[in-house]
C-alpha positions in Angstrom: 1.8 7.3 8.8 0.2 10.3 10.3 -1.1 13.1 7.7 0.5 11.8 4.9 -0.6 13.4 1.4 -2.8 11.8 -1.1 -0.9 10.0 -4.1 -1.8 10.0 -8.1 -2.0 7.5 -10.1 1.0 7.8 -11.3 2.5 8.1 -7.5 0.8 4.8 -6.5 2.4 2.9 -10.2 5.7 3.7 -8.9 5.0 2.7 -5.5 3.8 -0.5 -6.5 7.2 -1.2 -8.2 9.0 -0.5 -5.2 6.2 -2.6 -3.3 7.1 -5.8 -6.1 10.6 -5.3 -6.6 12.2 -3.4 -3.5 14.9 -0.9 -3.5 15.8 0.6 -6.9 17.4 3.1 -9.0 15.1 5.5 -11.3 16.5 3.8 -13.9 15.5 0.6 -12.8 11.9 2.0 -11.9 11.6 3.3 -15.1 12.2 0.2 -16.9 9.6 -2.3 -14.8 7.0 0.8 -15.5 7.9 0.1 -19.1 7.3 -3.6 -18.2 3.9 -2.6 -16.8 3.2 -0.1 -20.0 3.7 2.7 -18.5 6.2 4.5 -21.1 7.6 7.4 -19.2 10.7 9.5 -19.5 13.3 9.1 -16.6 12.7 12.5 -15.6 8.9 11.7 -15.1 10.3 8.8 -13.1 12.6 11.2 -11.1 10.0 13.4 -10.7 7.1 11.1 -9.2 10.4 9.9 -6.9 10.3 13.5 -5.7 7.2 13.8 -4.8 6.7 10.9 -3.6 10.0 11.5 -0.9 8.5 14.9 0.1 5.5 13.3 1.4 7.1 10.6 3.0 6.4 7.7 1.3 9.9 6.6 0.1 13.4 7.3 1.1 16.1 7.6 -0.6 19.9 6.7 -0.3 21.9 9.7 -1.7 25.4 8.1 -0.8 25.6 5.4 -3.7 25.1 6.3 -7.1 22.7 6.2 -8.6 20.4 7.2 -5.8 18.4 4.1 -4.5 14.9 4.4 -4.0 12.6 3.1 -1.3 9.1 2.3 0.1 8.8 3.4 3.5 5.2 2.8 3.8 4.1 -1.1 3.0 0.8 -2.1 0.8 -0.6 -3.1 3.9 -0.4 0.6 5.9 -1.6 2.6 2.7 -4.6 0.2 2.3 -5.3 0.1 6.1 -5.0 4.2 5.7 -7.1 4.5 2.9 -9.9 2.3 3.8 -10.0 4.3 7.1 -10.7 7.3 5.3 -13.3 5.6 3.2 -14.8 5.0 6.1 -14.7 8.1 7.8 -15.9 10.0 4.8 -18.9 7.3 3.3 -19.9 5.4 6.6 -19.7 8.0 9.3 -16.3 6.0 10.4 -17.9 2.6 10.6 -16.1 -0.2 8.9 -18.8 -2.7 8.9 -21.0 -1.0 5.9 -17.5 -0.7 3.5 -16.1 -4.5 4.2 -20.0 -5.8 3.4 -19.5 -3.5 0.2 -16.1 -5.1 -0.6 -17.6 -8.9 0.4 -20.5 -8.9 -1.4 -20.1 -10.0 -5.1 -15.9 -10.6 -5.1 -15.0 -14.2 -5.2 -11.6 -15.1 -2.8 -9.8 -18.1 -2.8 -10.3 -21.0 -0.1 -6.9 -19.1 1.7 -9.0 -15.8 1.6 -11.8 -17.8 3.1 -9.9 -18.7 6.2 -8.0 -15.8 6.4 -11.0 -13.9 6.3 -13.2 -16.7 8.6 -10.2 -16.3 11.2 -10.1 -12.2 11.5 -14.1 -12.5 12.3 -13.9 -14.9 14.5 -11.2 -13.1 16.5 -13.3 -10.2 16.2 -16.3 -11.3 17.5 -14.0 -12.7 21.0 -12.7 -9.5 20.6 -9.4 -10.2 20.0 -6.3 -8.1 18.3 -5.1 -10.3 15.3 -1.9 -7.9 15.1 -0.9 -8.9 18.4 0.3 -12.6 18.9 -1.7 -14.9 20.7 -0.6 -16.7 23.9 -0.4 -20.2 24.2 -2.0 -21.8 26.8 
C-alpha cells in the first residue's frame, strides 16, 4: 500500500460499498449509498470514484460500459495501515498501548474471543499468524 493518501468520509462510504458488494458501476454505487442514506448525485459518486483511483485505492475497467469500479485495497490492509499510523503518531510506534485502548470496554463475540485468544498466544511463541503453520 505504500504512501497511499488519506480518504474522507465520503471516500471511505464508497469504499465500503465496493468492500460489501464488489465490482460496480457508479450507478450501482450510487444506489447502495442511497441504501445506506447517503443521497448523492452520480456526479458526486463519479467524483469520489476519481479520487479515490488517483490515489490508488480502486481500479477501474474502462473497456465495458459503464466503467466498472473496484477496491484494490481490502478492509483488512486499510485497517492494518491506519492502526499503524495510530500508532506511530499516539504510542511512539508501539501497538500494545492502542489494542489495550481498543480491548478495554468493547464486548466481542465467543469467535472474537478465540480469534483474539489465538493471535496472543501465537504472539507470545512468537509466531507469524499470516504465515501457515506446519504440521508436525
Amino acid at each position: 500500500m505504500g504512501n497511499q493518501p488519506g480518504l474522507s468520509e465520503a471516500e471511505r462510504e464508497v469504499l465500503k460499498v465496493l468492500w460489501s458488494r464488489g465490482p460496480a458501476s457508479v450507478r450501482q454505487i450510487k444506489d447502495d449509498l442511497e441504501e445506506r442514506g447517503r443521497t448523492w448525485a452520480y456526479t458526486t459518486v463519479a467524483t469520489l470514484l476519481q479520487r479515490l483511483h488517483s490515489k490508488q485505492y480502486v481500479a477501474s475497467d474502462s473497456s465495458v460500459v459503464p466503467h466498472v469500479y473496484q477496491a484494490v485495497v481490502t478492509r483488512d490492509e486499510l485497517l492494518d495501515r491506519r492502526l499503524k499510523d495510530a500508532a506511530a503518531e499516539l504510542c511512539d510506534g508501539r501497538a500494545a498501548p492502542l489494542i489495550l485502548a481498543l480491548v478495554q470496554g468493547n464486548h466481542f463475540s465467543a469467535e472474537e474471543l478465540a480469534r483474539l485468544r489465538r493471535l496472543l498466544d501465537d504472539a507470545a511463541i512468537g509466531t507469524d499468524p499470516k504465515k501457515p503453520k506446519l504440521k508436525s
